[in-house]
N, C-alpha and C positions, 0 to 999 in steps of 0.2 A: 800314747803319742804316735807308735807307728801306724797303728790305725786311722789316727787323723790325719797322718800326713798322704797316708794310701787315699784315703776318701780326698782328701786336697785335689791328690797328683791327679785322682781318678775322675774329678770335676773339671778341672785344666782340659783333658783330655775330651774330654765330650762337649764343652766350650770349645775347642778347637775344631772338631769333628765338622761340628754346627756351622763355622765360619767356612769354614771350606767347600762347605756345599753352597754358598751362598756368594754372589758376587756385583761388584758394581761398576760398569764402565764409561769414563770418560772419554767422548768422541766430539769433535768438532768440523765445522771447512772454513776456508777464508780464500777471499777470491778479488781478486785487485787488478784494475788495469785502466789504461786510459783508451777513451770513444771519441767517434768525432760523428756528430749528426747535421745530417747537410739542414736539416731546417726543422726550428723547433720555433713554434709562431712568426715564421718570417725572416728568420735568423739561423746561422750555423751554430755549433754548437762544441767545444770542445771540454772533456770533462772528464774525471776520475770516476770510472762505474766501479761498483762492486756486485759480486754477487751472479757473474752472466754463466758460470761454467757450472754453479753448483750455489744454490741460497747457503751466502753467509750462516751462522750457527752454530752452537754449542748444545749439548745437551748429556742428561745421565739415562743412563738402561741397568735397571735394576735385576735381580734370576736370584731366587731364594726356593732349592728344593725341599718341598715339603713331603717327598716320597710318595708312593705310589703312582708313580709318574705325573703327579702332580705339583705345578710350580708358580708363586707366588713373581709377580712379574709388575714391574712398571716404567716410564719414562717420559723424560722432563725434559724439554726442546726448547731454547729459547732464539730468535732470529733477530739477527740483529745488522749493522752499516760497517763492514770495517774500516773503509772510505772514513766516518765521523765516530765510531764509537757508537751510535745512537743503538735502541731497537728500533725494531722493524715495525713494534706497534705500539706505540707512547703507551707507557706505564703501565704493560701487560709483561712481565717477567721470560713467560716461560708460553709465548703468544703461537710457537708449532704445534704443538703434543703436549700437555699434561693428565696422564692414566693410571692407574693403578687395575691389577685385576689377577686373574687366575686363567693357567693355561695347563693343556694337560694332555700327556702326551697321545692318546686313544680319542679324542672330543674332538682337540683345537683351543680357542680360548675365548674367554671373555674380561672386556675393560671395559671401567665408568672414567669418562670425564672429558676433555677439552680434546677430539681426534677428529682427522681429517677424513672426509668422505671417498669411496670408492671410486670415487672419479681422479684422484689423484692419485691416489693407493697404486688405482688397476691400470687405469687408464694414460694417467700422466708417461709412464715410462716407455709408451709407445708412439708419443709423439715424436715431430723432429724437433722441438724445442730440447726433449730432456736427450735422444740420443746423439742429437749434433750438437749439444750442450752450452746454448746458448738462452740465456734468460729473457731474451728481446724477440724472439722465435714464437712464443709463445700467442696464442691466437689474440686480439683486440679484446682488451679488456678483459681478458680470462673469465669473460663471463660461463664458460663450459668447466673453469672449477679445476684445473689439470696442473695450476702450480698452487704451494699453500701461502697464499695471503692472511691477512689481518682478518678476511671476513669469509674466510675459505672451510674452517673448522666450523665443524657440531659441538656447542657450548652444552652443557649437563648431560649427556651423551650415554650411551648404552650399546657396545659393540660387541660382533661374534665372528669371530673365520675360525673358519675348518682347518681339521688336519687336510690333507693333499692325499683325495683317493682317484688312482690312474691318474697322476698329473691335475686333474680338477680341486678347487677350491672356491669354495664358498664363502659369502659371509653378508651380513645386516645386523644394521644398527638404527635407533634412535635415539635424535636429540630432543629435549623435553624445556618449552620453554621457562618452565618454572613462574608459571602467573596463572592464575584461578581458570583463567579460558586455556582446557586443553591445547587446541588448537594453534594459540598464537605462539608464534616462535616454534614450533612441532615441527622437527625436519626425519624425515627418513632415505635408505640410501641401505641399495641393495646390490650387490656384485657377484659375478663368476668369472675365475679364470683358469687358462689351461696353459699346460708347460707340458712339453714331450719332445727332449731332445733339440733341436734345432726351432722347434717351432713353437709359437706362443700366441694365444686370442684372451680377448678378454671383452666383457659386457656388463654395462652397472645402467641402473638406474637411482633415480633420486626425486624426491618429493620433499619441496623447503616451502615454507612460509615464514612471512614476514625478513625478506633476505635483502639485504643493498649490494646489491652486483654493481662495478668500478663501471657506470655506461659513462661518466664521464669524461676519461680517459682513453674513450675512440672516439674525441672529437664532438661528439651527442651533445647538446647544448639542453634541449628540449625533449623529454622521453615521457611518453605517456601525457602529457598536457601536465605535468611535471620538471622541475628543474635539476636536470641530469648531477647535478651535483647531490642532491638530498634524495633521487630517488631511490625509492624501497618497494620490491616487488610483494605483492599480496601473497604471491603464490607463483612458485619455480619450479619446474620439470625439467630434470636434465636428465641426459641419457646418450648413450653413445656404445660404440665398439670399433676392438683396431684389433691387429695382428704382427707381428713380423715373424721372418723366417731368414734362418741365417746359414747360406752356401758358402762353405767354405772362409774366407776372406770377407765374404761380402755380406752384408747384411741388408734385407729391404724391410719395410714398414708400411701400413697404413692404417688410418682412422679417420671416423666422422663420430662427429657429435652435435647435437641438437639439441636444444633451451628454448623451453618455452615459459615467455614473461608474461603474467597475468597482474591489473592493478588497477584502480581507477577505472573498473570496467570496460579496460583496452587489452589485445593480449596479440605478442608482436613472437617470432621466433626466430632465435642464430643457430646459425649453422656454420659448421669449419668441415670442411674435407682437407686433409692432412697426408703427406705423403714424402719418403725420404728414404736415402741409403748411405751406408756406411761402407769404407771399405781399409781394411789393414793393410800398408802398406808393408810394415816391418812390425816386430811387436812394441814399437816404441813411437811408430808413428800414423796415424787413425785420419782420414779425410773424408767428414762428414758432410749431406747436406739435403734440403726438401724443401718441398712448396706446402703452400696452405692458400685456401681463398675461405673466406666468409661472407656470410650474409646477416646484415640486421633491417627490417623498418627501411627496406629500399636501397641500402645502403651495402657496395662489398667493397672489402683490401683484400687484394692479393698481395703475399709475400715471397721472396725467394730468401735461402741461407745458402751459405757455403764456409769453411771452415777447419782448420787442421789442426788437430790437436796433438802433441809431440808432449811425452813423458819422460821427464826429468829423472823420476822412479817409480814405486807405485803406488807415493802419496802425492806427488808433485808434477804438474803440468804446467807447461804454458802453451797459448792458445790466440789462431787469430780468427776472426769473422769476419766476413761481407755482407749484410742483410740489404733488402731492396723491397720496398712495399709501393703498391698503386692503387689507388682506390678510385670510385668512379666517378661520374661528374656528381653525384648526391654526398658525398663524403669527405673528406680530410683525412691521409695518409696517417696515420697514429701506431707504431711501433709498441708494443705493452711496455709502458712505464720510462717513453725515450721522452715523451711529449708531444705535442700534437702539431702536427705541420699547419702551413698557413696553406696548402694547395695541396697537389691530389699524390704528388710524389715525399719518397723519405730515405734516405742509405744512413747506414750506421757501418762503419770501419774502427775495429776495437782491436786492441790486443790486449792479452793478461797473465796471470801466473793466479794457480789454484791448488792450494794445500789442505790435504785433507788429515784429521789426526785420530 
């Protein structure tokens, strides 16, 4: 009997061992405030946004050590409207990130499944959209891929980043469209980036087919001899690089990126040059802000932000904006995701509060 209770206690023991090495964390943001848009087809616009300082979202991050510095990793992202309750992408769950894979601490790692490309990974965080942390910042139509939408992720996916040697990292993946023809649906998307102290660059590329980039949503009516609402590019090239570096207080930025849309035997390119600075007033109050212009098929918006961001603590902020977009006589002023103006002008005046957990 004492020896079945030794072999009990000594099972208890090494079931516990095992749990401890292993962990699972719940993380979310919510993000609420009221907007006022000078003109959305012709009309003002006043309205409960969510989502401008940080994409609403929930999600699980899994770390299961399996020794020898290798570890069993994954995570389940779901985005959704705190404004309605809704998702962010009808009746896809878990529609930011869903991965499972192996990381290891001498390699770096590799994950299968539903994950977002280099361009928002590397790229995104160097915009003024994500550092003056306004969701409406973000260039026309996010056709360059920098925030993660509904049609932003590599479905059946296959991804790699490096451990960090001298500050550089690596990494490539591909998405497999899963249908007899390699090719359709085949997205690839390749990155480097660099960290050293104050200063940070980064560069990705990407090769997507069969992709529906949002042209509708800059106003585009007609894209490709196609009907901007159903259009689906053949074949998409994106690619880009930014920087910042941060003196002191102050932080500056920049980035371009360029997309090239191939379809229907047409093939049109956007371009955003992206540019902004930060600066700390106190450690509890941050005033950010930058320009962007692009160009599509004849067509450019320029935008301005401005913006201060004041910390409650350091899960909790609230935040106000001023954005400003012009676009030319070929175009319709279109803020990402505000709606589309009836002429060539747009302001958006927001304030918010944004919890992170």
């Amino acid at each position: 009997m004492k020896r079945i209770i030794a072999a009990g206690v000594a099972g208890l023991m090494v079931t516990s061992t095992s749990w401890a090495q292993s962990s699972v964390t719940l993380y979310g943001s919510l993000d609420a405030g009221i907007a006022y848009v000078s003109n959305v087809g012709g009309h003002s616009k006043w309205m409960e946004e969510q989502g401008n300082m940080q994409p609403d979202r929930w999600g699980l991050r899994g770390v299961e050590d399996l020794g020898g510095g290798l570890h069993a990793i994954f995570q389940l992202e779901n985005g959704f409207y705190t404004n309605t309750g809704n998702f962010a992408k009808a009746g896809t769950l878990f529609n930011r990130q869903a991965y499972v894979g192996i990381s290891s601490d001498q390699f770096g790692q590799i994950t299968l499944g539903h994950q977002t490309p280099f361009n928002f990974d590397m790229l995104g965080p160097l915009s003024t959209a994500y550092l003056a942390a306004s969701w409406f910042a973000f260039h026309p139509g996010n056709i360059d891929e920098l925030a993660d939408t509904g049609v932003v992720p590599f479905d059946n996916s296959v991804k790699y980043k490096s451990i960090s040697y001298a500050g550089f990292t690596v990494g490539a993946m591909m998405g497999l469209g899963n249908t007899t023809n390699f090719s359709t649906g085949k997205t690839l998307s390749f990155g480097v980036n660099y960290a050293n102290g104050p200063f940070k660059a980064a560069a990705v590329y990407s090769n997507e087919h069969n992709r529906t980039p949002s042209i509708i949503t800059t106003g585009i009516n007609t894209f490709q001899n196609i009907p901007a609402s159903t259009y689906s590019a053949d074949k998409v090239e994106n690619m880009g690089a930014g920087l910042s570096y941060q003196f002191g207080n102050l932080l500056v930025h920049g980035l371009y990126t360029r997309v090239k849309l191939q379809s229907n035997g047409f093939s049109d390119t956007y371009q955003s040059w992206d540019a902004g600075a930060n600066y700390q007033f106190t450690p509890a109050n941050t005033l950010a802000g930058g320009a962007a212009t692009t160009t599509l098929a004849g067509r450019r918006w320029t935008q301005f932000e401005i913006g201060d961001i004041y910390a409650l603590s350091k899960r909790t902020q609230v935040y106000v904006n001023v954005l400003y977009e012009h676009a030319n006589e070929d175009a319709h002023a279109a803020f990402f995701t505000a709606g589309v103006s009836s002429g060539r002008n747009q302001a958006i005046v927001l304030t918010g509060i944004h919890h992170s957990f």
